[in-house]
Biotite code that builds the C-alpha atoms (Angstrom):
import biotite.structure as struc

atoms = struc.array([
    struc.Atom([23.747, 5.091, -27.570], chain_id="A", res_id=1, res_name="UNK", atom_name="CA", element="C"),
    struc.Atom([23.390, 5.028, -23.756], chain_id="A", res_id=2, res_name="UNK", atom_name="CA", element="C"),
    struc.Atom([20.783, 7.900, -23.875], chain_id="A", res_id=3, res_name="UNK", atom_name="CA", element="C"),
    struc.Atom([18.383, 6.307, -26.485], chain_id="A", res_id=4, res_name="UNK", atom_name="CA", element="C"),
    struc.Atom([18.200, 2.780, -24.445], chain_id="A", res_id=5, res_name="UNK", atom_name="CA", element="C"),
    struc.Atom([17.505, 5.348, -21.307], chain_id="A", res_id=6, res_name="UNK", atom_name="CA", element="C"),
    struc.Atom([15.039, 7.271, -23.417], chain_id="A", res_id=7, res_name="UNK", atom_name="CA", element="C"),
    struc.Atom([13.790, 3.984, -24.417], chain_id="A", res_id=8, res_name="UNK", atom_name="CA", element="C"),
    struc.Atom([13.426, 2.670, -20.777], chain_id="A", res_id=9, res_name="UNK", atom_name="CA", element="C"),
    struc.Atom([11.569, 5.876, -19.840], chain_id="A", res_id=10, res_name="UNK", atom_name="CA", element="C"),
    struc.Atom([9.087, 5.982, -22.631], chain_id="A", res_id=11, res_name="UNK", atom_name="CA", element="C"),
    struc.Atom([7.865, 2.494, -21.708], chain_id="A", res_id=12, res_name="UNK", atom_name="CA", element="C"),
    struc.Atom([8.074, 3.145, -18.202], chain_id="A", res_id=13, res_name="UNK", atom_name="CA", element="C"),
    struc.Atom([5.472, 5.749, -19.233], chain_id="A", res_id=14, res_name="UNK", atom_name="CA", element="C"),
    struc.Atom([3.357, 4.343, -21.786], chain_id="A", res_id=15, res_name="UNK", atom_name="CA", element="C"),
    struc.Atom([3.119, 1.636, -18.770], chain_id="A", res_id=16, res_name="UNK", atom_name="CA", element="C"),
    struc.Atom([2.523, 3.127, -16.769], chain_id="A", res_id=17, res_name="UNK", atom_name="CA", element="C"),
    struc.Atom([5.039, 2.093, -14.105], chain_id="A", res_id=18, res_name="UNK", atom_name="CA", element="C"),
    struc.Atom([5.163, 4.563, -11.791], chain_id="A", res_id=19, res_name="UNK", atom_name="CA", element="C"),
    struc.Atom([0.944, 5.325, -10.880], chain_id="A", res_id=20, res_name="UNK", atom_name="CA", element="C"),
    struc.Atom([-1.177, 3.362, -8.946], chain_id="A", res_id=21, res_name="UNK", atom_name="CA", element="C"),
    struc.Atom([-4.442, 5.680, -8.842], chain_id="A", res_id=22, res_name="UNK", atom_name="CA", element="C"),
    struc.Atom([-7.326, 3.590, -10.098], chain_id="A", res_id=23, res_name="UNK", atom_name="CA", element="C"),
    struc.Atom([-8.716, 7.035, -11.114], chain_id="A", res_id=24, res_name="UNK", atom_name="CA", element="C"),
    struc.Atom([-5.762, 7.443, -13.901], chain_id="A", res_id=25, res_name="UNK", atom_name="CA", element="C"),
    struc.Atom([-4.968, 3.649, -14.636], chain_id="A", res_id=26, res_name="UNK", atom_name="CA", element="C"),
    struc.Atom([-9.242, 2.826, -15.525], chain_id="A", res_id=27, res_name="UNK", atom_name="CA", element="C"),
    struc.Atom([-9.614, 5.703, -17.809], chain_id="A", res_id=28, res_name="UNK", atom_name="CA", element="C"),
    struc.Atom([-6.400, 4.976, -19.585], chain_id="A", res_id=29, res_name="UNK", atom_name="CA", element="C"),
    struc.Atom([-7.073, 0.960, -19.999], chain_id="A", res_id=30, res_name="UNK", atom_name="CA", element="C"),
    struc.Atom([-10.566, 2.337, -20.995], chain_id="A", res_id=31, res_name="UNK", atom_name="CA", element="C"),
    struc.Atom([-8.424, 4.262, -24.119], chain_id="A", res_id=32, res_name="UNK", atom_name="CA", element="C"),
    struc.Atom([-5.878, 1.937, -24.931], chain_id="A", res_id=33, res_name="UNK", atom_name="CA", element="C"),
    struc.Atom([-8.617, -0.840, -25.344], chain_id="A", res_id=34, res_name="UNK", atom_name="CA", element="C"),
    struc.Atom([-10.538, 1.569, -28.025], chain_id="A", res_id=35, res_name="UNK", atom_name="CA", element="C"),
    struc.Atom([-7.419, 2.111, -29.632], chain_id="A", res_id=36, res_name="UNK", atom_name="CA", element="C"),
    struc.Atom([-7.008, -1.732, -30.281], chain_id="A", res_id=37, res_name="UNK", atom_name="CA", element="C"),
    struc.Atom([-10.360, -2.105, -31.396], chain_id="A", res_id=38, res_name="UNK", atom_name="CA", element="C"),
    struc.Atom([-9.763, 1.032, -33.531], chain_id="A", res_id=39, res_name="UNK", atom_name="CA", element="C"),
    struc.Atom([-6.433, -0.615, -34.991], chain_id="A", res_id=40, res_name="UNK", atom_name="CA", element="C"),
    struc.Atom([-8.478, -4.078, -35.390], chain_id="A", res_id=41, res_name="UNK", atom_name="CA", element="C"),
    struc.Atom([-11.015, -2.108, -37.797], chain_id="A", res_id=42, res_name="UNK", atom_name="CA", element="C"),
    struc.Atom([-7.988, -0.650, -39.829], chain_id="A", res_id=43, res_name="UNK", atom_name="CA", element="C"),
    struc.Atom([-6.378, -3.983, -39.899], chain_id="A", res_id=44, res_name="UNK", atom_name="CA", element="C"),
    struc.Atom([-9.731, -5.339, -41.248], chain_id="A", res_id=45, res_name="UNK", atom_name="CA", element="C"),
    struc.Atom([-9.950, -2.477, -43.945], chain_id="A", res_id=46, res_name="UNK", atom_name="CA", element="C"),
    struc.Atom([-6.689, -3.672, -44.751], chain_id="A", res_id=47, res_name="UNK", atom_name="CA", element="C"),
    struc.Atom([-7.067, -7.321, -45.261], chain_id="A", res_id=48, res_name="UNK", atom_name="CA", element="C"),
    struc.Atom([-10.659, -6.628, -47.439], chain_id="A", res_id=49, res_name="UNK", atom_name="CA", element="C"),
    struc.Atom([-8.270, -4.156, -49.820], chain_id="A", res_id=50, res_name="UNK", atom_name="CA", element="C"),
    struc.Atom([-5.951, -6.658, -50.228], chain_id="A", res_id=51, res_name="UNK", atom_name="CA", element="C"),
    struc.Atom([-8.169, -8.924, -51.069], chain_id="A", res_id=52, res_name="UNK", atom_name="CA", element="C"),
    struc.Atom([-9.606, -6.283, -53.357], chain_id="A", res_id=53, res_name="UNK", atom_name="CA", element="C"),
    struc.Atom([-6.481, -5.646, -54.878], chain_id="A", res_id=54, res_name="UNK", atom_name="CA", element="C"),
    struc.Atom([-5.649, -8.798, -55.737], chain_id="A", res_id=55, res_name="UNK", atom_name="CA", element="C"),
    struc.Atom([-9.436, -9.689, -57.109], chain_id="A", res_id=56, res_name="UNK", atom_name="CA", element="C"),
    struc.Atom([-8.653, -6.419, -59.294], chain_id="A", res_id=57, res_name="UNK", atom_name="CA", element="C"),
    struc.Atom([-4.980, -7.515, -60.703], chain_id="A", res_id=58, res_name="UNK", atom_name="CA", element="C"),
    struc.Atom([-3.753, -4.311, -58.950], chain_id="A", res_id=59, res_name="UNK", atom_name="CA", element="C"),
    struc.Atom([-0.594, -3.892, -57.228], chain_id="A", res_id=60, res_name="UNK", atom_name="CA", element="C"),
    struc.Atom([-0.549, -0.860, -54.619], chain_id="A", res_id=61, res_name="UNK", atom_name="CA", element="C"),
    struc.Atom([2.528, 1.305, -53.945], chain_id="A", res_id=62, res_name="UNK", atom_name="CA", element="C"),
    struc.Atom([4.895, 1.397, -50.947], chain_id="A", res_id=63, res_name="UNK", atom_name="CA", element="C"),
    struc.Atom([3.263, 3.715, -48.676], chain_id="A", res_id=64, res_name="UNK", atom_name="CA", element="C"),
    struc.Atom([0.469, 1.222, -48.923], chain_id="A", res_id=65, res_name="UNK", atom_name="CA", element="C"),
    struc.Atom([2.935, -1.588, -46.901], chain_id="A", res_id=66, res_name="UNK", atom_name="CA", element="C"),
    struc.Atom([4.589, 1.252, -45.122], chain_id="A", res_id=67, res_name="UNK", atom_name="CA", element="C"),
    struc.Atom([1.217, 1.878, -43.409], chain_id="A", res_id=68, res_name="UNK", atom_name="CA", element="C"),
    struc.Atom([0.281, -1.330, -43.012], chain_id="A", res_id=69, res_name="UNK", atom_name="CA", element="C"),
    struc.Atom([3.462, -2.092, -40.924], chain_id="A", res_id=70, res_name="UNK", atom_name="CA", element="C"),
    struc.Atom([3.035, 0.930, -38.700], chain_id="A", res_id=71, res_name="UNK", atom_name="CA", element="C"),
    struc.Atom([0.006, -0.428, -38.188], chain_id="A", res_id=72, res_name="UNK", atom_name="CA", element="C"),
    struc.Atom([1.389, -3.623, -36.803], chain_id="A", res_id=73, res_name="UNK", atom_name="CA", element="C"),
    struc.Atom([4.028, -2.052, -34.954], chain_id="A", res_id=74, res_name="UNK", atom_name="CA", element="C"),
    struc.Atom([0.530, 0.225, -33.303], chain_id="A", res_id=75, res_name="UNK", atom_name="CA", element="C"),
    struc.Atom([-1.136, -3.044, -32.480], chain_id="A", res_id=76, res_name="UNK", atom_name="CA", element="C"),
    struc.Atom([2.009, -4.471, -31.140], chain_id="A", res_id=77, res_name="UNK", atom_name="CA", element="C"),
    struc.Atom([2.698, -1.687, -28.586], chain_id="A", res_id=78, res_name="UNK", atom_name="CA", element="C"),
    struc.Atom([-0.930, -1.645, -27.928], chain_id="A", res_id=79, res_name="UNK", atom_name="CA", element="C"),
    struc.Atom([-1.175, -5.263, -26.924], chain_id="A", res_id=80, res_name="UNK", atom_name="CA", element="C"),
    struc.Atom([2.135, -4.829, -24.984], chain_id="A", res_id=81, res_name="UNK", atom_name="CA", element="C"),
    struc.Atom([0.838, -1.876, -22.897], chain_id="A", res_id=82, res_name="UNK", atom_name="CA", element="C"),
    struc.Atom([-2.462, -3.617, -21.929], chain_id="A", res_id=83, res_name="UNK", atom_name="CA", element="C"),
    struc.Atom([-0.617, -6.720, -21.028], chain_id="A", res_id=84, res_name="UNK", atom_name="CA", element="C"),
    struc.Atom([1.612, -4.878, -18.643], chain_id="A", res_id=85, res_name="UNK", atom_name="CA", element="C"),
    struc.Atom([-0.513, -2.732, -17.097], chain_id="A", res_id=86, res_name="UNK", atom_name="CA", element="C"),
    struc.Atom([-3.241, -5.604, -16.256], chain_id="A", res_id=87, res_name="UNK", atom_name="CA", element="C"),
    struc.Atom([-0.245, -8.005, -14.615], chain_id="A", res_id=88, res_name="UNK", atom_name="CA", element="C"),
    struc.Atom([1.143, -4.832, -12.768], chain_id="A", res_id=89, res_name="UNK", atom_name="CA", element="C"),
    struc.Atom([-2.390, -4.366, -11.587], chain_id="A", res_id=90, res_name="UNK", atom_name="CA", element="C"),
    struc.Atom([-3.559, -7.493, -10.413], chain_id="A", res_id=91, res_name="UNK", atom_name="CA", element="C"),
    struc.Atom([-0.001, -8.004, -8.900], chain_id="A", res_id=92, res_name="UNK", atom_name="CA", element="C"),
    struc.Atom([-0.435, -4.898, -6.915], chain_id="A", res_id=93, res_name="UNK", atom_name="CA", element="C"),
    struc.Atom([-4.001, -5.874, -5.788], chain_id="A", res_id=94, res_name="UNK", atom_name="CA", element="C"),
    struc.Atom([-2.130, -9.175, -4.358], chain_id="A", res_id=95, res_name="UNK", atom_name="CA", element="C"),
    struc.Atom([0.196, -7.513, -2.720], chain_id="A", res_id=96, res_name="UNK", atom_name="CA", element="C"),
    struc.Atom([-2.418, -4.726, -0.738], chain_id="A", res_id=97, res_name="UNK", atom_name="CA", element="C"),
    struc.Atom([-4.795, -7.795, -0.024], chain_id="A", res_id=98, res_name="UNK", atom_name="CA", element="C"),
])
């Protein structure tokens, strides 16, 4: 169980970014994680409107349907979480070189 919170710990460490500084890596990868969120925003919306459709239409859609939707929120969480991170390591680092 050890290994998985340590596999854990690294994975963020790199989705973070934790370890880089470059403003040649960290720019081009805020750059992607933001169009991912607006990416996962659109898919959110598409799912919303086919609810909404769905229920309009008295039809009830199978699991995989809210399977994907909460991958989907899981995505947007993690998302969310990365850019958060990485902007307060960044502006605490520009502080701190000031």
């Amino acid at each position: 169980m050890k290994g998985f919170s340590r596999l854990g710990e690294l994975w963020w460490q790199g989705i973070t970014l934790q370890h880089v500084s470059h403003k040649g890596i960290i720019i081009p990868y805020l750059a992607f994680l933001f169009v991912a969120l607006l990416f996962e925003l659109f898919l959110a919306v598409l799912f919303v409107v086919s609810c909404f459709i769905f229920y309009v239409n008295h039809y009830w859609p199978s699991a995989p349907f809210y399977i994907g939707a909460a991958v989907l929120a899981l995505l947007i969480g993690f998302t969310i979480s990365s850019v958060l991170v990485i902007l307060q390591r960044k502006k605490s680092h520009l502080k701190s070189s000031k």
